[in-house]
Residue frames relative to the residue before (quaternion, step in Angstrom):
aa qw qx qy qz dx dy dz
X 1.0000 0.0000 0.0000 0.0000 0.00 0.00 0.00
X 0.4310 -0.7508 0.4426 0.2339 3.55 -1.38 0.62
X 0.0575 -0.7749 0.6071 0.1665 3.63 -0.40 0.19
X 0.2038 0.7338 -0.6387 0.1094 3.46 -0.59 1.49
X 0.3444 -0.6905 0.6351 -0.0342 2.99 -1.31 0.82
X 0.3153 0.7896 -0.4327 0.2998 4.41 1.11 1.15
X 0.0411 -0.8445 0.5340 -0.0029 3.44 -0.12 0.94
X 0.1123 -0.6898 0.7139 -0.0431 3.94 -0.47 1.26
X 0.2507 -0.7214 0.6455 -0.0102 2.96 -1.76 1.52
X 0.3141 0.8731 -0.3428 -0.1466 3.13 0.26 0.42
X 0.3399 -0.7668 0.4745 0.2671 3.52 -1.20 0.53
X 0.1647 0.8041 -0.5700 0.0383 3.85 -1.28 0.63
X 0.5514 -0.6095 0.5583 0.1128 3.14 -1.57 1.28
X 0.3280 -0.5312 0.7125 0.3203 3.41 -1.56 0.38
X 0.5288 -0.6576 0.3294 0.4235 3.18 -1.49 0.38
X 0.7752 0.2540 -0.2268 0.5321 3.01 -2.19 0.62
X 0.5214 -0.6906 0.4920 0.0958 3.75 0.77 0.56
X 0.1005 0.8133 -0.4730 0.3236 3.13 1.70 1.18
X 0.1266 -0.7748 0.5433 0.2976 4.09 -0.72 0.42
X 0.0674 -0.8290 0.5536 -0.0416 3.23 0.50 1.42
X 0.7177 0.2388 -0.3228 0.5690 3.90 0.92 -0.68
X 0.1458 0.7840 -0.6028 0.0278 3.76 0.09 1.48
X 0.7314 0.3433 -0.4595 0.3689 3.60 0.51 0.63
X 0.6188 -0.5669 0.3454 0.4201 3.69 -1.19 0.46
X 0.6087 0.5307 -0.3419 0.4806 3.77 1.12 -0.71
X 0.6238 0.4558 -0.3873 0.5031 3.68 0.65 -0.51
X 0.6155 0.4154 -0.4072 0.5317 3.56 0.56 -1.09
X 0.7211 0.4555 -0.3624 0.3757 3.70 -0.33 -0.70
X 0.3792 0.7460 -0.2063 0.5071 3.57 1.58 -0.47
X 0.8283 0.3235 -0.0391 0.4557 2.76 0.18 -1.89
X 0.4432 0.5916 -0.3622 0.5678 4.02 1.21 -1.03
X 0.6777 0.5607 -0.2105 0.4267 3.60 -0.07 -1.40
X 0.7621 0.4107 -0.2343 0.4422 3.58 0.62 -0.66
X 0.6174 0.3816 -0.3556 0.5888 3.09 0.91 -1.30
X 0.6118 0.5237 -0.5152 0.2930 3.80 -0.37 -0.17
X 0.8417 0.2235 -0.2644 0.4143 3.19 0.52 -0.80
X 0.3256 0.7003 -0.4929 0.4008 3.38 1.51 0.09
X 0.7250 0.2824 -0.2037 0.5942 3.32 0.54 -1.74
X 0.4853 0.4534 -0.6584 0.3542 4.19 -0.26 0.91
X 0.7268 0.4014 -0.3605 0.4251 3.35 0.65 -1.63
X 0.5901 0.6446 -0.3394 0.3479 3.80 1.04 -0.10
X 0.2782 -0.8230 0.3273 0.3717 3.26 1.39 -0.75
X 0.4213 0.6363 -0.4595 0.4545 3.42 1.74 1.11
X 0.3860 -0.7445 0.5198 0.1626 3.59 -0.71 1.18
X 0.2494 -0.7611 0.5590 0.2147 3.52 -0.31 1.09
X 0.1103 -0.8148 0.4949 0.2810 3.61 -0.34 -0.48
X 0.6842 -0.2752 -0.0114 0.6752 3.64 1.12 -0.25
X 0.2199 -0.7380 0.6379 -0.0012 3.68 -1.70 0.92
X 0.4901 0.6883 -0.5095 0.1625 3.27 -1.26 0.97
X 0.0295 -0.7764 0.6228 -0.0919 3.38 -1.06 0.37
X 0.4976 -0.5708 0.6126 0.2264 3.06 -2.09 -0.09
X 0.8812 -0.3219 0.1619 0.3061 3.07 -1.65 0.35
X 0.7966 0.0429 -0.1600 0.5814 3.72 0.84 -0.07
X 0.6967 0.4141 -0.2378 0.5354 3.51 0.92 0.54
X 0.0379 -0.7269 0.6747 0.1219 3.65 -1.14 0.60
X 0.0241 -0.7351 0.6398 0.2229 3.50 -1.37 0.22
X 0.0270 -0.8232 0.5660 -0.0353 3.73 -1.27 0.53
X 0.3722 -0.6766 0.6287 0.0917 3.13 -0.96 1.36
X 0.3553 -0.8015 0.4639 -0.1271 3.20 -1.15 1.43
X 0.2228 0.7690 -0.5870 -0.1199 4.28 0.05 -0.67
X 0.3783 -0.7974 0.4684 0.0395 3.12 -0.58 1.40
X 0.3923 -0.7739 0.4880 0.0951 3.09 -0.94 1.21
X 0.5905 -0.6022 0.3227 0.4296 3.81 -0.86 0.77
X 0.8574 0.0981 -0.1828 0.4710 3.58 0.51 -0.19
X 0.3262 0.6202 -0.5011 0.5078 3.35 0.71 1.93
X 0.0959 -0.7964 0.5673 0.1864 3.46 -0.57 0.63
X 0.6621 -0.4572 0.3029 0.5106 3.95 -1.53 0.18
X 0.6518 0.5079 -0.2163 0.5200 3.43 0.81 -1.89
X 0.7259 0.3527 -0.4417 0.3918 4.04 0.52 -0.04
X 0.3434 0.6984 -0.2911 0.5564 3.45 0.97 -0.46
X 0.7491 0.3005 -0.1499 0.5711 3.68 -0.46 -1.62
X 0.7909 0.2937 -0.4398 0.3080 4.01 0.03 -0.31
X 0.6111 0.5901 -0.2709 0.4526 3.33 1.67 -0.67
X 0.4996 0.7053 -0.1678 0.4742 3.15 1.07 -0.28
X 0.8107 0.0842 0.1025 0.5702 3.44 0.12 -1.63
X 0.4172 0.6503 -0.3467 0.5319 3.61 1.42 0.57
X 0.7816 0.0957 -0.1800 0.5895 3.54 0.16 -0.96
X 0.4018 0.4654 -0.6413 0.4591 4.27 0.44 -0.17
X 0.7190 0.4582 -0.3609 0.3779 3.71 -0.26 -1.16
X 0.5798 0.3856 -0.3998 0.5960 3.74 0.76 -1.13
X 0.8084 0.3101 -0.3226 0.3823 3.71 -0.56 -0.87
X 0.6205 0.3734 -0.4800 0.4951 3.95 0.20 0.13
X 0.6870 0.2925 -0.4721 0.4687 3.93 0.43 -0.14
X 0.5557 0.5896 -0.4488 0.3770 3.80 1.02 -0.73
X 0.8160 0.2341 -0.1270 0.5130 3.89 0.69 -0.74
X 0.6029 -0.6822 0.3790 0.1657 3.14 1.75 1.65
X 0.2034 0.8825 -0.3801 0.1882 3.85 0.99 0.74
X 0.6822 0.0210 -0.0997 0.7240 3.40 1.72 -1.01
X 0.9412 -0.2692 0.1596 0.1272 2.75 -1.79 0.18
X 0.7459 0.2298 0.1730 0.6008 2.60 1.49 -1.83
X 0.4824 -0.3894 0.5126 0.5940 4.35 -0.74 -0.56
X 0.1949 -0.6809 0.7059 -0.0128 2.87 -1.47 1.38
X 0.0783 0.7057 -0.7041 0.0112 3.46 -1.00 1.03
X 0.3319 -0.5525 0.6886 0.3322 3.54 -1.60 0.17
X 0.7196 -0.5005 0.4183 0.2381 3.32 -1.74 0.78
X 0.3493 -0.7219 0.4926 0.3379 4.18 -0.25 0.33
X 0.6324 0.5115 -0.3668 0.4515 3.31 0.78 0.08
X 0.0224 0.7804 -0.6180 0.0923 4.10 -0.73 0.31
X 0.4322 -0.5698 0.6644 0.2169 3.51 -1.85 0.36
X 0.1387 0.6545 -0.7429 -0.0201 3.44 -1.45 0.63
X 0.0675 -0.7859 0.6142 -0.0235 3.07 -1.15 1.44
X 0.6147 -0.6269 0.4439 0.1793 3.45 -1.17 0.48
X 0.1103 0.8939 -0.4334 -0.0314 4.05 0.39 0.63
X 0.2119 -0.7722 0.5667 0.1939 3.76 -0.02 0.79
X 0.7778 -0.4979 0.2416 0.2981 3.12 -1.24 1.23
X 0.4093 0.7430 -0.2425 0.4708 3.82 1.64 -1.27
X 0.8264 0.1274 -0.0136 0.5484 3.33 0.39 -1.35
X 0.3508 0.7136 -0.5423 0.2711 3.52 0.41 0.52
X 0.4834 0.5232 -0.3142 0.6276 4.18 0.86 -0.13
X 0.6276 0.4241 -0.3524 0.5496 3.78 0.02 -1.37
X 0.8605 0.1698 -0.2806 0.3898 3.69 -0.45 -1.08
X 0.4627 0.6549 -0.5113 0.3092 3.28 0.70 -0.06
X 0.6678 0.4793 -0.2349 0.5187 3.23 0.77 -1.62
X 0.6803 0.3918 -0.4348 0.4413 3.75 0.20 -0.86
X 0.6066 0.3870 -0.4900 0.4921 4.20 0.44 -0.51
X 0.4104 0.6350 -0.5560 0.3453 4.08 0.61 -0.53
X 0.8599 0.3413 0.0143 0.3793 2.82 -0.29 -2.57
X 0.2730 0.7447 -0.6089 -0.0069 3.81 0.27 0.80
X 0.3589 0.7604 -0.3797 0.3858 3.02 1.62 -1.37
X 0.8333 0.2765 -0.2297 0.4200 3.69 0.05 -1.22
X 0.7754 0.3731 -0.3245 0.3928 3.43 0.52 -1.09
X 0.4051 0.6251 -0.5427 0.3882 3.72 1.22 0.38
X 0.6358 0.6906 -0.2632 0.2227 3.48 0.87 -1.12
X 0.7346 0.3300 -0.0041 0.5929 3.26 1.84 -1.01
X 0.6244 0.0342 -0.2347 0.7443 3.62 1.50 0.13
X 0.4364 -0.5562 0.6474 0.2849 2.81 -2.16 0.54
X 0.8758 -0.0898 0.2784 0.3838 3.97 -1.76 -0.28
X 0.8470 0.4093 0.0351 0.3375 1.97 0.13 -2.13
X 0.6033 0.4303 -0.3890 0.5473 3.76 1.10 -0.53
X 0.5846 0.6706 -0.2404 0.3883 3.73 0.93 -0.51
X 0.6942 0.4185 -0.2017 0.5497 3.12 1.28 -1.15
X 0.3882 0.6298 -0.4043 0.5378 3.79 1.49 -0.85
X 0.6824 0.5911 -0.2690 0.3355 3.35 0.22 -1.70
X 0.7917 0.4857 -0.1002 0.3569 3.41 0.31 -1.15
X 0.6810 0.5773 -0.2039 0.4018 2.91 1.29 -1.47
X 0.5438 0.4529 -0.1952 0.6790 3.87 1.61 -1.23
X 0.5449 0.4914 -0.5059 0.4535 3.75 0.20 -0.95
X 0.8790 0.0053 0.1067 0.4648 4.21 -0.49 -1.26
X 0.8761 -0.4468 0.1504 0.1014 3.06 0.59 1.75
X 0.6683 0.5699 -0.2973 0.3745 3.10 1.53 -0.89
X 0.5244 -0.6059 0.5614 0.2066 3.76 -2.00 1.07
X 0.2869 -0.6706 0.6754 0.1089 3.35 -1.00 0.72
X 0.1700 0.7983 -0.5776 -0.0106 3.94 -0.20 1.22
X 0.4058 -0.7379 0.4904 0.2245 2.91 -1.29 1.04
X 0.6014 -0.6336 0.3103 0.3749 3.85 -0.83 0.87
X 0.2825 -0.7867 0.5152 0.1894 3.47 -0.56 0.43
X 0.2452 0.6327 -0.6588 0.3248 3.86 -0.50 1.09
């Protein structure tokens, strides 16, 4: 048997950064789903939440689960099931692109609380300054597709 102990944060956009989840009851809605989506999956959420065009979720990865599987199973059927039960307005999709960070056990509280408190910290940054944030914060390249 393994004993692992791998926490992924991850962070995703609807597309184009559409506020498609512009009310708290939908968003809670949505949170609510992906949890038990990702039970009957056998992927342990550990805490979910977000704002209006973005969700973030803390993950503990199982030994034979990958990040990039996870992130499609995940944000794959929420998307199928918010247009299946006709939720917004319009086709809801989530952006193909996403963050997966790495959280050692140390900091596991810290991000917890920060995925808690979007509601608030949305109020004083936007996404987008957030995503800025992140990107410089851990290094990562933004390439653009070549065709």
């Amino acid at each position: 048997m393994a004993y692992l102990k791998v926490y992924i944060h991850y962070v995703w956009s609807t597309k184009h950064r559409v506020p498609f989840l512009d009310t708290p009851e939908l968003r809670k809605k949505v949170w609510k789903h992906i949890c038990e989506n990702a039970k009957d999956k056998n992927i342990h959420v550990d805490f979910v939440n977000g704002h209006q065009e973005h969700c973030h979720c803390l993950v503990s990865l199982s030994s034979n689960q990958t990040i990039e599987k996870i992130a499609q199973l995940l944000k794959g059927e929420s998307s199928f099931w918010i247009n299946k039960n006709k939720l917004t307005q319009h086709h809801f999709s989530w952006q193909d692109e996403y963050f997966a960070l790495s959280v050692s056990e140390s900091m596991m509280n810290k991000v917890r609380d920060y995925i808690k408190n979007q509601e608030e910290h949305h109020k004083h940054k936007t996404f987008e300054e957030e995503y800025n944030e992140l990107m410089s914060k851990f290094g990562f390249v933004k390439y653009k597709d070549r065709q």
